[in-house]
C-alpha positions in Angstrom: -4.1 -21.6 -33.2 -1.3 -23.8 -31.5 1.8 -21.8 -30.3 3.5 -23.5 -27.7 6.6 -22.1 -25.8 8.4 -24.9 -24.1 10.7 -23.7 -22.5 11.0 -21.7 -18.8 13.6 -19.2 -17.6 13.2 -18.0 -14.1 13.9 -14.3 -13.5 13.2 -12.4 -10.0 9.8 -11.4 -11.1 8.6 -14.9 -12.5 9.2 -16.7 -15.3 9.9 -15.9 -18.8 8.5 -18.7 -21.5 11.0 -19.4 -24.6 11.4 -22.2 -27.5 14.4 -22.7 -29.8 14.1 -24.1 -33.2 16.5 -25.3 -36.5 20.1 -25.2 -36.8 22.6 -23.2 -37.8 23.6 -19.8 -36.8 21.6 -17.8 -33.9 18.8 -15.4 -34.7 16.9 -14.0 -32.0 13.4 -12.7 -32.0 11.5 -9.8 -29.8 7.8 -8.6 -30.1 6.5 -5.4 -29.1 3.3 -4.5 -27.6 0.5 -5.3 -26.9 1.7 -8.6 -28.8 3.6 -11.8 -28.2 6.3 -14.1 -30.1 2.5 -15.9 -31.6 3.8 -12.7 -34.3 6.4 -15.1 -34.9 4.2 -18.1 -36.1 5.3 -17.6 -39.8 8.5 -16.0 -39.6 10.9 -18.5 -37.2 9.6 -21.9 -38.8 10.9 -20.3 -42.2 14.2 -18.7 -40.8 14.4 -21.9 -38.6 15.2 -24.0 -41.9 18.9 -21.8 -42.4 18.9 -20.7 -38.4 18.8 -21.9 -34.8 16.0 -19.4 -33.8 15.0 -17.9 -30.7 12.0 -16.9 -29.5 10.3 -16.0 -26.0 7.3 -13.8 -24.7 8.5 -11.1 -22.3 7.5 -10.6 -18.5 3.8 -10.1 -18.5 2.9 -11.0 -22.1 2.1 -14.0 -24.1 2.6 -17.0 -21.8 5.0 -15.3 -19.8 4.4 -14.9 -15.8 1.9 -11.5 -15.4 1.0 -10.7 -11.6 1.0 -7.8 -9.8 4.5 -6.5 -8.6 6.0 -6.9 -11.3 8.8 -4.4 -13.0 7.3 -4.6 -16.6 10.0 -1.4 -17.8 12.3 -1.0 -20.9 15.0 -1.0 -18.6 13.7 -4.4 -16.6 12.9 -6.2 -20.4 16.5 -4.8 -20.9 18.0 -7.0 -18.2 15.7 -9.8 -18.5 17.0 -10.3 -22.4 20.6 -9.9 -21.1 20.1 -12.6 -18.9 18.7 -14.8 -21.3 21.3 -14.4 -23.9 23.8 -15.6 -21.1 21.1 -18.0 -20.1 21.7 -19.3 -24.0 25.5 -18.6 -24.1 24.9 -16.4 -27.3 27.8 -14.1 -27.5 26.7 -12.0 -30.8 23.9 -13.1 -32.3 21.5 -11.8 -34.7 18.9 -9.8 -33.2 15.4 -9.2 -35.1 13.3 -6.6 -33.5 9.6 -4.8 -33.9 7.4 -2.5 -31.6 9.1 -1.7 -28.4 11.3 -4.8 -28.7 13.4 -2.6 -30.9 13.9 -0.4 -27.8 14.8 -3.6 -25.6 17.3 -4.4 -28.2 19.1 -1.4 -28.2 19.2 -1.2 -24.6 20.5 -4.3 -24.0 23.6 -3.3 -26.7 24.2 0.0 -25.4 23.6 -0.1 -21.6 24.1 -3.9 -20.6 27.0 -4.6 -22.4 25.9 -7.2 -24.8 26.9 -7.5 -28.4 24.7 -8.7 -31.8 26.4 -9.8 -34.5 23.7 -8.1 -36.5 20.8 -5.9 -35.6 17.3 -5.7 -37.9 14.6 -2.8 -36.7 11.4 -2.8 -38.3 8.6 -0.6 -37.2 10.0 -0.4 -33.7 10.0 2.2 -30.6 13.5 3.3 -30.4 13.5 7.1 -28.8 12.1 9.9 -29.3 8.7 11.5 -28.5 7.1 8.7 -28.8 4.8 8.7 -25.7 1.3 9.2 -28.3 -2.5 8.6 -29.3 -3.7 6.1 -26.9 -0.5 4.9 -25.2 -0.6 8.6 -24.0 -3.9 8.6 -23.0 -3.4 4.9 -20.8 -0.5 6.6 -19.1 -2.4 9.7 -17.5 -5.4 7.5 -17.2 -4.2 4.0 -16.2 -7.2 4.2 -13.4 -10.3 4.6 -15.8 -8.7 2.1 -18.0 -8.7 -0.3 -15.4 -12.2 0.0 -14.5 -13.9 -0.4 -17.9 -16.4 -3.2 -18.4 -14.9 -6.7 -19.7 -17.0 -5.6 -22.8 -15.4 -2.3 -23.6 -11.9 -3.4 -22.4 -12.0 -6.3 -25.3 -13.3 -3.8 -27.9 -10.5 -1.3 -27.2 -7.9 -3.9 -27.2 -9.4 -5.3 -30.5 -9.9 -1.9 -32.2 -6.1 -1.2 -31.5 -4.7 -4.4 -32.6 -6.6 -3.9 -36.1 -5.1 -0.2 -36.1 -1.9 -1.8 -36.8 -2.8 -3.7 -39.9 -3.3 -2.2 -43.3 -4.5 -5.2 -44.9 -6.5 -6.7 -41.9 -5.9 -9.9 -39.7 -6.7 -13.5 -41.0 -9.5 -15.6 -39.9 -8.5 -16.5 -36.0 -5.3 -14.2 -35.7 -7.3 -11.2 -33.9 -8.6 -14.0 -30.9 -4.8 -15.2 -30.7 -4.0 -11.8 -29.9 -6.5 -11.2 -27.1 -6.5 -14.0 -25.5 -3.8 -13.2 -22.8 -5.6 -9.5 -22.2 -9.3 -11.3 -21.8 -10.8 -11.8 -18.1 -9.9 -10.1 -15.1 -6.8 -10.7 -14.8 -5.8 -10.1 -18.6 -7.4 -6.7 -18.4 -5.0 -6.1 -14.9 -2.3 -7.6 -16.8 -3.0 -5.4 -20.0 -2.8 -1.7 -18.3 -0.2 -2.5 -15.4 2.6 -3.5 -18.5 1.2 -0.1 -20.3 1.6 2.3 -17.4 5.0 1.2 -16.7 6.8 1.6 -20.9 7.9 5.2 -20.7 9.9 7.4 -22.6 12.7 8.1 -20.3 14.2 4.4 -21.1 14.7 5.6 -24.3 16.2 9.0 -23.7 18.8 7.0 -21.6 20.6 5.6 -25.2 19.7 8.1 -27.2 22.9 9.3 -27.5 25.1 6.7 -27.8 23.2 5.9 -31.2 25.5 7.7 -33.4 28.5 5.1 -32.1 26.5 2.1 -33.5 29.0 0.4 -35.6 27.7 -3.2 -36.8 25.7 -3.7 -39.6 21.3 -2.8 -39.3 18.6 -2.6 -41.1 16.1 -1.0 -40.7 12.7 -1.6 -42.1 9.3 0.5 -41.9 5.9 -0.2 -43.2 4.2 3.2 -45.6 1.4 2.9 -43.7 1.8 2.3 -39.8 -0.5 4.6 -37.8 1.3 3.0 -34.4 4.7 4.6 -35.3 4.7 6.3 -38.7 6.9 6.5 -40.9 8.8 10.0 -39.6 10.0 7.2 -36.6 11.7 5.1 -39.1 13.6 8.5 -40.5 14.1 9.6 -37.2 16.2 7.0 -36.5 17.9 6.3 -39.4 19.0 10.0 -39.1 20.5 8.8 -35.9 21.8 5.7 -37.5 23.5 7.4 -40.9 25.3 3.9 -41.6 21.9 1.4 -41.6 19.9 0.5 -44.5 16.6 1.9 -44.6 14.1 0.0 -46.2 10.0 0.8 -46.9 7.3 -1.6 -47.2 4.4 -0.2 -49.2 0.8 -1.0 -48.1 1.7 -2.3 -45.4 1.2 -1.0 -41.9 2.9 -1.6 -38.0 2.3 -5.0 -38.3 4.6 -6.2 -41.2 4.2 -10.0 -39.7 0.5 -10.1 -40.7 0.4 -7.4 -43.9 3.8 -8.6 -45.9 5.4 -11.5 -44.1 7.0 -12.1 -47.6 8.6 -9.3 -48.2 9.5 -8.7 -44.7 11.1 -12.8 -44.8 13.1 -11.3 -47.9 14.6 -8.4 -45.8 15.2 -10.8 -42.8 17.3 -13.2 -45.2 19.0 -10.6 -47.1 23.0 -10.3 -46.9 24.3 -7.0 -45.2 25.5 -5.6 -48.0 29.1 -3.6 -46.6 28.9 -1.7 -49.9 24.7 -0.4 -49.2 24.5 3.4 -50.0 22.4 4.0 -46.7 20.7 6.6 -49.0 18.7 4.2 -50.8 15.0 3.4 -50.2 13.7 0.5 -51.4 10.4 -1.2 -51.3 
């Protein structure tokens, strides 16, 4: 499957890869991990037809620079995205965020001083004890992890990106996905961005959440095993004034189990007169 980032931003620990597509007024995009913006593959060309949409693959994923050395943190994907939205003179635009890109988004508002015009959350790491199941067990064991067998290496990575899918991965998608974490140096690349995403560049926001004042959404698949659906109400408790709204059957990866219902969400009007109480599907 051809997706092709054009563009290159340098930063101090090598260069980020980005594209821009469409017209109109700036959305930006941000994947988690262990993924890429290739989640995006559906979702920008169809916000692209309204939008001018952003999209880029952070340090050490995707087609991004991954070597040794390099500061693979919340708070370093924090700066990084700073720089790039002064990189593409975006003063407040939309920002669209899922996995641990939710947590680069609200780092970047809260603790480098940049501003959204919007802000959309959906299945993403935002604070909390979130630090579980085999995350956890990568963290306190990055060295075994490192040494398994090209063979077992590719069948953990492959059994934990179809974890995230309730309805399962199309024909090709699942190869897409490993491709940057196959061979020697995606398997190095794979655990050295894992050992270094840890709780404590959440905790440093956490409180600051309550002062959120522009408008969010946030939106949460029923059935995500990654981050279930307690994360979603976790932070909406923090976030009183966002909308909260569920996906049923669908799991962590909204992109490959409802990119139509998810697209509807994404295109919605922030409605200023939303009772944040609602739930809807």
């Amino acid at each position: 499957m051809n997706w092709t980032l054009s563009e290159v931003f340098e930063t101090p620990d090598g260069n980020v890869r980005w594209s821009r597509m469409g017209s109109g007024d700036p959305v930006v995009l941000l994947h988690g991990t262990p993924y890429s913006s290739f989640l995006w593959r559906d979702i920008a060309p169809a916000l692209a037809r309204t939008r001018t949409v952003f999209v880029f693959d952070h340090l050490g994923f995707g087609q991004s620079d991954k070597h040794e050395g390099q500061d693979l943190s919340l708070a370093a994907h924090a700066r990084n995205f700073a720089r790039l939205l002064d990189h593409w003179e975006l003063s407040s635009p939309s920002v669209v965020a899922h996995d641990i890109g939710g947590a680069v988004a609200l780092r970047t508002l809260l603790l480098e001083g940049r501003s959204y015009r919007d802000l959309i959350l959906f299945d993403a790491v935002s604070g909390g004890e979130w630090e579980r199941g085999l995350f956890r067990l990568i963290l306190e064991h990055t060295e075994v992890f490192q040494q398994l067998p090209d063979y077992a290496h590719e069948a953990l990575v492959a059994s934990h990106l179809r974890h995230a899918t309730h309805v399962g991965l199309r024909p090709g998608v699942l190869d897409a996905y490993l491709a940057p974490w196959r061979g020697t140096a995606g398997q190095a690349a794979f655990y050295r961005q894992y050992r270094q995403i840890r709780q404590n560049d959440t905790f440093a926001y956490e409180h600051l959440l309550g002062e959120l004042s522009l408008p969010i959404r946030l939106i949460w698949g029923r059935e995500d095993r990654i981050l279930p659906p307690e994360y979603g109400e976790w932070l909406h408790e923090r976030i009183p004034h966002a909308e909260l709204h569920w996906i049923e059957g669908a799991g962590h990866l909204l992109q490959e189990d409802a990119p139509g219902r998810l697209m509807a969400h994404l295109t919605a009007e922030f409605r200023p007169d939303h009772d944040p109480r609602d739930r809807l599907s």
